[in-house]
N, C-alpha and C positions, 0 to 999 in steps of 0.2 A: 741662250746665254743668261746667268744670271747673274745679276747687279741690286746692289742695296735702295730701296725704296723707304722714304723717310716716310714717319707718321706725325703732321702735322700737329704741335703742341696745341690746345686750346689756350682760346684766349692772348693770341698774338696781335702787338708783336711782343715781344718779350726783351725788350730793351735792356735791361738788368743782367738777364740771363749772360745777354749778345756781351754785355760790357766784363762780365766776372768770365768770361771766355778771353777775354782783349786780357783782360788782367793777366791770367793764366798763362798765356802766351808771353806777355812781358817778363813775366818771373819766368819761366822756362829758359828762353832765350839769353838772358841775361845771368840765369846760372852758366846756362852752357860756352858762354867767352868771359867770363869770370877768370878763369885763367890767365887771360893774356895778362888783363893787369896786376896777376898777382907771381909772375914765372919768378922775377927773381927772387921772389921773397921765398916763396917755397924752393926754388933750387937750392938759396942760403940757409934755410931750417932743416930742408931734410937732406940734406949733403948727396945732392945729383944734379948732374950738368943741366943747362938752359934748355939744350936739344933734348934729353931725357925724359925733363918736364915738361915739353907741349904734348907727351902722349895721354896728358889729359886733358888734350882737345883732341886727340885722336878716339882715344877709344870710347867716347861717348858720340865720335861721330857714326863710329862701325857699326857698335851695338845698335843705333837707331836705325841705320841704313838696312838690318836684319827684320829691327822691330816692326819699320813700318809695315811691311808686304804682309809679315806673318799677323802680326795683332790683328789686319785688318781682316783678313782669314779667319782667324783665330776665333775672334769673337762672335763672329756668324750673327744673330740676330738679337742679341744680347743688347739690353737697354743701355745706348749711350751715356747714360747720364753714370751709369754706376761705373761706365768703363772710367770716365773722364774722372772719376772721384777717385779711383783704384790711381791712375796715374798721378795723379795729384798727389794721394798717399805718398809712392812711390820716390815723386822728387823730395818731399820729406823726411823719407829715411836715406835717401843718397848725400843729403845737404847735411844732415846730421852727424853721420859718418865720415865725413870730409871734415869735419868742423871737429872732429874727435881723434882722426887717423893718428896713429901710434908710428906709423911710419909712411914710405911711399908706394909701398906696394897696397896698403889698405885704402891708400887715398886714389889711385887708381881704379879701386874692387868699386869703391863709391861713384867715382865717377861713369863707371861701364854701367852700373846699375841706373844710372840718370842718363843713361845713355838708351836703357830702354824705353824709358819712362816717357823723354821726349819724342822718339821715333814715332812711340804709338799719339803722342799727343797732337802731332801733327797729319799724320794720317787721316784720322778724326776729324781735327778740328777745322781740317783746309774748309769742308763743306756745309758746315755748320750754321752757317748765316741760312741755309735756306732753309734748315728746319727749323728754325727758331721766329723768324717773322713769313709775314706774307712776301708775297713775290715782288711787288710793287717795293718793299723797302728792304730785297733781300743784296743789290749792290752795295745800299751803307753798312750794312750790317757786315759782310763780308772786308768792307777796307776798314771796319775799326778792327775787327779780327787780327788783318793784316796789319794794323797800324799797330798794334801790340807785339806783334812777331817781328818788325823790322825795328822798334824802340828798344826789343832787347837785346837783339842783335847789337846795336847801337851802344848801350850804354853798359854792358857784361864790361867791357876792355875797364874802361874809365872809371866805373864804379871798384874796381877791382885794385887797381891803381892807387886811389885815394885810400880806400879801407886798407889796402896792404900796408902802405906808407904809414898812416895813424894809427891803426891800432893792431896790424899784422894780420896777417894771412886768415889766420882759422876768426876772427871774426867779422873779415868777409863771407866765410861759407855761412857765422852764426845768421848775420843780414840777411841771406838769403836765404835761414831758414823759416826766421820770421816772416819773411815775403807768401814764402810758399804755404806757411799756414794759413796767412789773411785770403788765400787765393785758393785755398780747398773751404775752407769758410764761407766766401764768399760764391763761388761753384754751390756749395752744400742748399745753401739757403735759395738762392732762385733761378739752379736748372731746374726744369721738368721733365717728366718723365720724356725718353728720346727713345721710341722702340721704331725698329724695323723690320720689313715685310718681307725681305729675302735677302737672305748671304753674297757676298763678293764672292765670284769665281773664280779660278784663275785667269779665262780668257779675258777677263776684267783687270785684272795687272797687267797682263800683258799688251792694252789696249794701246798704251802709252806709245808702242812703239810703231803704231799702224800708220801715220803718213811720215812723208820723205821730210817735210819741216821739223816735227818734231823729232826725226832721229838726229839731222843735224842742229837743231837747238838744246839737245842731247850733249851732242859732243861738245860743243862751243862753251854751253855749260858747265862741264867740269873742266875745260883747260881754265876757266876764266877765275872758277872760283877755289882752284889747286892753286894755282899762281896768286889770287888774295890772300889765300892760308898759312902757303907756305911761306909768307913776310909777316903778313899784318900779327901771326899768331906770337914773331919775335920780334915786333917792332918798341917794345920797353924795352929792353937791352939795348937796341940798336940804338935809340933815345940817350940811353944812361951812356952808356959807354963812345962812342962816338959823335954825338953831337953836344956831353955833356953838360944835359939836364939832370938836373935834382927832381928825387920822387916825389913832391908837391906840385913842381914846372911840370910832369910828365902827365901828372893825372890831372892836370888841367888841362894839355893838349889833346888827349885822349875826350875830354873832355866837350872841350872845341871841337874835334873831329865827331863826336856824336850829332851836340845840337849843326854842324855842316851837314852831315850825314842823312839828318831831321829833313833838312832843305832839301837835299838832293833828289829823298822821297817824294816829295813833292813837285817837285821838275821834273823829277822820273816820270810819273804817273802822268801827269799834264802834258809831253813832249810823248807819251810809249800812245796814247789817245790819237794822235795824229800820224808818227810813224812808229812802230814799235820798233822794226829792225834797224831805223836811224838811231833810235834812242838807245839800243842795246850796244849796240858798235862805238860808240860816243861816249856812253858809260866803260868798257871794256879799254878803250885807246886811254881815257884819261886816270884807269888806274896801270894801265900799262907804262907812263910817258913818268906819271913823279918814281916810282919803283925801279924805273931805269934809270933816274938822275938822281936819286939821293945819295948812293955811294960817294958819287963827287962833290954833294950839294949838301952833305952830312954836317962838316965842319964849318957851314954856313948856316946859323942858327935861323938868320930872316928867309931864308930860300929854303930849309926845313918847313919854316912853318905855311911856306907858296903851296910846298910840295905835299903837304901835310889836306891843306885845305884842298885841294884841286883831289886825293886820293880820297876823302871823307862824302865830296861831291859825288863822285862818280862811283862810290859804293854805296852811297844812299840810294843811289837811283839804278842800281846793277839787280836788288831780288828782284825790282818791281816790275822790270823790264822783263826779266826771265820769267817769274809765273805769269806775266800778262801774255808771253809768246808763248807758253805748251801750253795755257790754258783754249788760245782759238786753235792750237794746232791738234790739241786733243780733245774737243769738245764732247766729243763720244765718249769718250775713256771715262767719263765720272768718277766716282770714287776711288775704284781701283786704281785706275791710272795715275791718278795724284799719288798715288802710296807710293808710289816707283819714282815718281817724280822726286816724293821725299827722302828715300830711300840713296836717289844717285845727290842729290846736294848734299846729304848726309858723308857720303862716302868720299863729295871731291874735297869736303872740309876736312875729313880725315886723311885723304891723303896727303892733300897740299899739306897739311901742319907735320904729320910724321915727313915725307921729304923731305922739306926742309927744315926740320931738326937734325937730320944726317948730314945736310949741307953746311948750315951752322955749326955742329959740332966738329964735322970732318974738312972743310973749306973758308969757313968765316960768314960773317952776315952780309958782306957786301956781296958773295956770290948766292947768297936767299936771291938776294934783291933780282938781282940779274935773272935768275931763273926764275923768278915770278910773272917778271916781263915779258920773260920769253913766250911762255904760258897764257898768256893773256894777247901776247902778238900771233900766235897758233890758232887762236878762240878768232880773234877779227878775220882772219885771213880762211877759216874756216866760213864764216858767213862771207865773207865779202866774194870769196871766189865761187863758192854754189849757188850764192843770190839767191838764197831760197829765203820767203817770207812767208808767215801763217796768213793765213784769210784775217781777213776783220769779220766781227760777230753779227756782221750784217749778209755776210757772203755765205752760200745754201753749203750743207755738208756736201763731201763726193766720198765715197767709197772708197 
């Protein structure tokens, strides 16, 4: 079987490097839910429904779910560093283009283009803390990684929001594409060289699926995070039009919902350390519980923002939960196996948001809501009733 062996940079650890990676990941991520707060605006400019517009959160989630497996294939032994510069490129001409679109089929073309860019970005960069420092400091190095990938998650909706509302849509994309130059810039100047000693194989993608935990933390996973998508991706309209906030009120709730979000990450990771499948189930009910009562709790501006804050919670602390369970359930799986990993969150991001844009469009948002819950009551009932949990990283591998 072969699997990618990293060639330890000299001169680590490489603090810099680790941080213009967290960077990267923050402008990625934060391009890629850029969207949500920007749907009605561009529905309103480019004259196409609510539903229509989250297909670009759809189709940069497909394009990645493609990119990860294959880039990582792809590039065989090829110096990281130039990959990670190439994608960087990449979100730059996709942000530029978005910022430019002449209509919405070009802003789509943009978005699938960023849609590869990230795939492969995450592919890459899941592993990267341990080429970059020694071993001893390759845990922190890996959660400021992550702590850049969950900040822009976090803050794409709300940043998107504000910019829409002030100064309109395209320069939201412009922000972000000044972002992504300070973050190839910053990449530019202090990676080092990143070569490897042998190619991902396939039996290395397909590593992911080798114990029974991680097939069902598989499944659980994309009900959990099609059911986030397919609301959270239409939760400004739902804002605007039924609970009647104005677009400054909304992109400060989005807002709120990040820095809660912030928190959650941090409960997540502190609560997933003691039990992971507690904490996963916990996250998973409490964005199941406000998504099933907002419909009726809509027109209730203070119970909005209960329901608001309780959903911000328990998605903060929902990725950290998830890679912290395939990460012991696939220990073996290395690189390749994270590819699939990012490959299937890719794809339940894109379904959830394309489904319920058909639901939105064809049923209304309060039936989003409902089927998001549903989704997410599928995902608990899927762990609770297999009881299957990963080892903890102290427990010896089995076959």
């Amino acid at each position: 079987m072969t699997q990618t062996t990293s060639i330890q940079p000299p001169h680590a650890p490489r603090w810099l490097a680790v941080l213009s990676v967290a960077l990267s990941a923050t402008v990625f991520c934060t391009t890629e839910f850029l969207p949500v707060g920007l749907l009605r605006y561009i529905s309103q400019g480019l004259g196409v429904s609510e539903g229509t517009a989250g297909i670009m959160v759809t189709a940069p989630g497909l394009l990645a779910a493609v990119a990860a497996p294959l880039l990582t294939v792809a590039v065989g032994r090829f110096d990281r560093r130039r990959v990670l510069l190439g994608l960087g490129l990449l979100l730059m001409v996709s942000n530029l283009m978005a910022m430019l679109a002449p209509n919405f089929a070009v802003l789509v073309a943009a978005r699938a283009l960023f849609g590869f860019g990230i795939g492969g970005f995450w592919a890459i960069s899941v592993g990267l803390g341990a080429r970059l420092v020694p071993e001893q400091h390759v845990g922190r190095a890996t959660a400021l990684i992550f702590a850049g990938v969950s900040l822009g998650m976090l803050i794409g909706g709300p940043a998107g929001a504000l910019l829409g509302e002030l100064a309109g849509w395209r320069a939201a994309f412009g922000a972000a594409l000044a972002l992504s130059v300070a973050a190839l810039l910053a990449q530019w100047v202090s990676l080092p060289s990143l070569h490897v000693e042998h190619r991902i194989g396939t039996r290395n993608l397909l590593g992911i699926f080798g114990t029974r935990p991680a097939r069902i933390g598989l499944i659980a996973m994309t009900l959990a995070l099609c059911g986030q998508f397919s609301t959270y991706t239409y939760i400004t309209p739902f804002l605007a039009t039924v609970s009647g906030f104005g677009g400054k009120v909304i992109s400060s709730l989005l807002l709120g919902y990040t820095f809660i979000g912030l928190a959650g990450n941090f409960i997540g990771g502190s609560s997933a350390q003691r039990s992971v499948r507690t904490t996963l189930i916990a996250s998973i009910l409490f964005i199941a519980l406000p998504l099933a009562m907002l419909p009726a709790l809509g027109a209730s501006r203070p119970w909005v923002l209960v329901a608001l804050a309780a959903w911000g919670t328990a998605y903060g602390a929902l990725p950290v939960a998830l890679q912290m369970w395939m990460a012991r359930a696939t220990r073996e799986a290395g690189e390749g196996g994270m590819a699939l990993f990012v490959a299937n969150f890719q794809i339940s991001i894109a379904l959830g948001s394309f489904v319920g844009g058909r639901i939105v469009d064809g049923f209304g948002l309060f039936n989003a809501m409902f089927f998001g819950a549903g989704l997410a009551a599928l995902s608990i009932l899927t762990l609770v009733l297999t009881g299957e949990h990963p080892r903890t990283i102290d427990e010896p591998a089995t076959c």
